[in-house]
N, C-alpha and C positions, 0 to 999 in steps of 0.2 A: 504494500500500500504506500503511495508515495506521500511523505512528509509537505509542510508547508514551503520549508525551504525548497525541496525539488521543483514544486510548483511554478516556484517564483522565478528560479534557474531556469527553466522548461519556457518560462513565458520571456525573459529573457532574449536566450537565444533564437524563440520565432521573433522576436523584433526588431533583430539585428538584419541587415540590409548591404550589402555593398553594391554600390551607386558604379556603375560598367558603361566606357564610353564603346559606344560603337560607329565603323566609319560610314560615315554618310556620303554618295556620291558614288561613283566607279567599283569601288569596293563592297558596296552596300551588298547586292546580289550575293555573291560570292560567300560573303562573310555570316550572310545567314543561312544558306546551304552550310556550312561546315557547323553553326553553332546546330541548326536542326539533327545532322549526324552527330553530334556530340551528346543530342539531349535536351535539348533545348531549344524551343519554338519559337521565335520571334517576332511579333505583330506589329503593323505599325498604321495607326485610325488616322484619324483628320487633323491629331495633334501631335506631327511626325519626328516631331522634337524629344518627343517620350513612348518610345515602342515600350509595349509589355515582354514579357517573358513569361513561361510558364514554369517558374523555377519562384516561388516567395521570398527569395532573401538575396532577388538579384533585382535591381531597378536600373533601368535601359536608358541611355542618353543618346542621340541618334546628334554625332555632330560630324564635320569633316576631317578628314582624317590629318589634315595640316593642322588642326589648331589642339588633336585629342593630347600629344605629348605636353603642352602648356597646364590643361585643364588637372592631369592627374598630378605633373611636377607641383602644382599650386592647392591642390586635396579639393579641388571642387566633384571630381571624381575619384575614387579610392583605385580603379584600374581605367584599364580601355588596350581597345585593337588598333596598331596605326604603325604607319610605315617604320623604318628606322630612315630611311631620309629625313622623314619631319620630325625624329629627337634631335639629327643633327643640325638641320638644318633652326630648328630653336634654341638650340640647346639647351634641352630639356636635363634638368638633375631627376630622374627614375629610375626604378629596378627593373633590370630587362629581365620576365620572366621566361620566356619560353620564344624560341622562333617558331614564326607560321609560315611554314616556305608557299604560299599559293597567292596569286593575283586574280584579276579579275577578266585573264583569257586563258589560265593554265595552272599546273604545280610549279612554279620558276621564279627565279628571282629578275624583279624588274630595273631596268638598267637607268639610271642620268646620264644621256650623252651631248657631246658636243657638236653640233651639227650646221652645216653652214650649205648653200648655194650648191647644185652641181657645178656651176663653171665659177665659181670663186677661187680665188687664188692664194686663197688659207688651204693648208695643208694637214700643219701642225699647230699646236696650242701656242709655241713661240711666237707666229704670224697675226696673233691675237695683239700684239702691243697698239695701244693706240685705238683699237676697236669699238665698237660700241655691242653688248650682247643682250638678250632680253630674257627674260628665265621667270617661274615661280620661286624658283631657288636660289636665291642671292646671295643669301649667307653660305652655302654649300658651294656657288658657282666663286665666289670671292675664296674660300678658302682653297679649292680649288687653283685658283690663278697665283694666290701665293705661292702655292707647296713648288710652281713650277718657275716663279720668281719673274711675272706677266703682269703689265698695270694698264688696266684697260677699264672699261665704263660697264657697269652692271645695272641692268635698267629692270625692274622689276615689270613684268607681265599679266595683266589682269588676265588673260585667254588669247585663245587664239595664237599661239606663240610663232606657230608652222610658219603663218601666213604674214607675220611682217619682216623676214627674209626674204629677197636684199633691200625691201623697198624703205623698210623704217631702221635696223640693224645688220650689222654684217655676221653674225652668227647669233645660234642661239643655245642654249642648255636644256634639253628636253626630259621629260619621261617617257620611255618607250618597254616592248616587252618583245614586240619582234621585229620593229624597226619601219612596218609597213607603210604607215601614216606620212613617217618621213620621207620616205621613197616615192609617197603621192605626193607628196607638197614639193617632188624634186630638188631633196635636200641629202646633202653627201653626210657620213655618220666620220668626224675626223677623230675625236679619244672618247673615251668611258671616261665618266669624272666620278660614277659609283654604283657599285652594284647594290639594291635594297631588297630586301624581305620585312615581310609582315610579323610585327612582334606583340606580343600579349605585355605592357608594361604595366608598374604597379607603383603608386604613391609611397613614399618612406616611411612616412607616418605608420600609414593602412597597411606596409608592409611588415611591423612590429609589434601589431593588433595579432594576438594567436589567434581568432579567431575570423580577421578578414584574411591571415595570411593561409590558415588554411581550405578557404573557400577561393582565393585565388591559384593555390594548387592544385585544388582539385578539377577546377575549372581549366588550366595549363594543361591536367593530364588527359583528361576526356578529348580536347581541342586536338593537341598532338597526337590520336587514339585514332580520332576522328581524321586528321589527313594522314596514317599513316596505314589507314585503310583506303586509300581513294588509290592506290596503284597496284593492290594486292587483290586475292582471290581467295575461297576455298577450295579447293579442292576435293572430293570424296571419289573412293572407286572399291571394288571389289576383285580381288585376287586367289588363285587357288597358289597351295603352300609352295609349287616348282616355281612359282614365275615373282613368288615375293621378292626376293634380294633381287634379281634384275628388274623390277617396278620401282624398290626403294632405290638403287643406282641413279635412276634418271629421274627420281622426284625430289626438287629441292624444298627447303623448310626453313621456318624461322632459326627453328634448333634440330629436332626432329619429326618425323612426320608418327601419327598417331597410327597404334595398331591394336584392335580388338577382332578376338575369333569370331566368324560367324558360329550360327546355330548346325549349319552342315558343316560337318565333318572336314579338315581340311581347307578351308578356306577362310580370309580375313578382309576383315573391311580397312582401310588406310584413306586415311586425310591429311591434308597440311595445307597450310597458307604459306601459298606463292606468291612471286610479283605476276601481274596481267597481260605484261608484255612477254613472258616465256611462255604464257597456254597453249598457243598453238603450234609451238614450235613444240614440247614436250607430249600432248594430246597422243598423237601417231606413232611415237616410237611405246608409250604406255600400254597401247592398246596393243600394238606388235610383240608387247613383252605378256602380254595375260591379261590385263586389266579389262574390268567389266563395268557395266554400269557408270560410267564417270559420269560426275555432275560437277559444275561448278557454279560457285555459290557467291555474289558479289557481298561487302562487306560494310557493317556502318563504323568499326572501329578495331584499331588494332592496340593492345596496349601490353610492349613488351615484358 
């Protein structure tokens, strides 16, 4: 029978909340398909500033993903999802909890590059002295220019960036993932100024809270669960006792692959989690080894 104090402990901890930025814009998609495979549903009404969640001790802040490393640096949110260009590009003081390696056309990390004119006659970032460049990223595209010891004009860019090369600037600093966009706006790619990934950070404060920090790991682990099933499979098949050991040869596994007898005599069931990119190249020689019944099974989370 629980006491008065349990009661009060109990009521407590359903009242506790950690306040979660999420990125609004490009990312948005993306980033609620992965919170959904993790567990978590994410809605977002006519006041799109405050998605719910279906989780009571998580309350949703729906902001862009340039301004989330400010909000949690400063505890108006205890965590949030957001690039690691916009911690540096704020520099942001946060706990990088977890990398989220996916954007908003793939698993990959997305690149900041330097991009200028097909027939322009910048080359290299030295041919930048003097220049004028236009970027979101200023602080990043400055830091940038120093490391490589270049003094040139950094114009910040409200949008549109592609498109005012060479008429408004002579280069520019973009974000890209495959490069395409630039290739339409007939724009040459001259350095990489940074590669980014999607990180789960966390307020210092919030992060020293036993109890937001372990709602912030848990939430790290699920996340990471959740993309680290988006490239793997199950596996399942069925094998008689001769064709076991050459079935297990050509099936790979996290560690090992799983084996329980069937009810007939002689023969075993074997599964494992693969990557998705070897099915069908392993599929034909399994079946040529013995294997029966394969099925494969796509996954919501993988957690080593």
């Amino acid at each position: 029978m629980m006491g008065q104090n349990d009661v009060e402990n109990n009521m407590t901890v359903k009242a506790k909340k950690l306040v979660l930025g999420l990125p609004k814009g490009s990312l948005q998609e993306a980033t609620f398909l992965m919170m959904k495979k993790a567990g978590f549903t994410v809605s977002v009404g006519s006041r799109s500033y405050l998605p719910t969640i279906n989780d009571p001790q998580l309350e949703g802040r729906l902001i862009r993903a340039q301004e989330i490393s400010r909000y949690v640096e400063h505890g108006m949110l205890d965590a949030g999802i957001t690039g690691y260009d916009w911690i540096l590009e704020n520099q942001s003081d946060v706990v990088e909890v977890a990398d989220l390696v996916y954007a908003k056309q793939g698993l990959r990390p997305v690149r900041w590059v330097l991009a200028v004119p097909e027939k322009s006659s910048i080359r290299t970032v030295k041919d930048l002295r003097g220049k004028r460049i236009a970027t979101e990223a200023v602080s990043l595209t400055k830091q940038y220019l120093r490391r490589h010891k270049v003094k040139a004009e950094v114009e910040f860019s409200w949008g549109a960036t592609e498109a005012k090369a060479p008429e408004l600037v002579d280069a520019i600093v973009e974000l890209t993932e495959t490069g395409s966009s630039l290739r339409a706006a007939n724009l040459r790619i001259v350095d990489e100024v940074l590669q980014s990934t999607t990180k789960l950070v966390a307020n210092r404060k919030a992060w020293k809270d036993g109890w937001k920090r372990r709602k912030i790991e848990q939430l790290a682990l699920l996340l990471t669960g959740a993309l680290a099933a988006e490239a793997k499979v199950l596996l399942k098949l069925n094998v008689q006792q001769k064709g076991l050991k050459r079935v297990l040869s050509i099936l790979p596994a996290l560690h090992a692959p799983t084996i329980n007898s069937l009810s007939a005599e002689g023969w075993y069931s074997v599964e494992s989690v693969v990557d998705e990119a070897v099915v069908r190249e392993i599929i034909p020689p399994l079946k040529a080894a013995g294997a029966e019944g394969i099925i494969e099974i796509g996954l919501n989370k993988v957690v080593p």
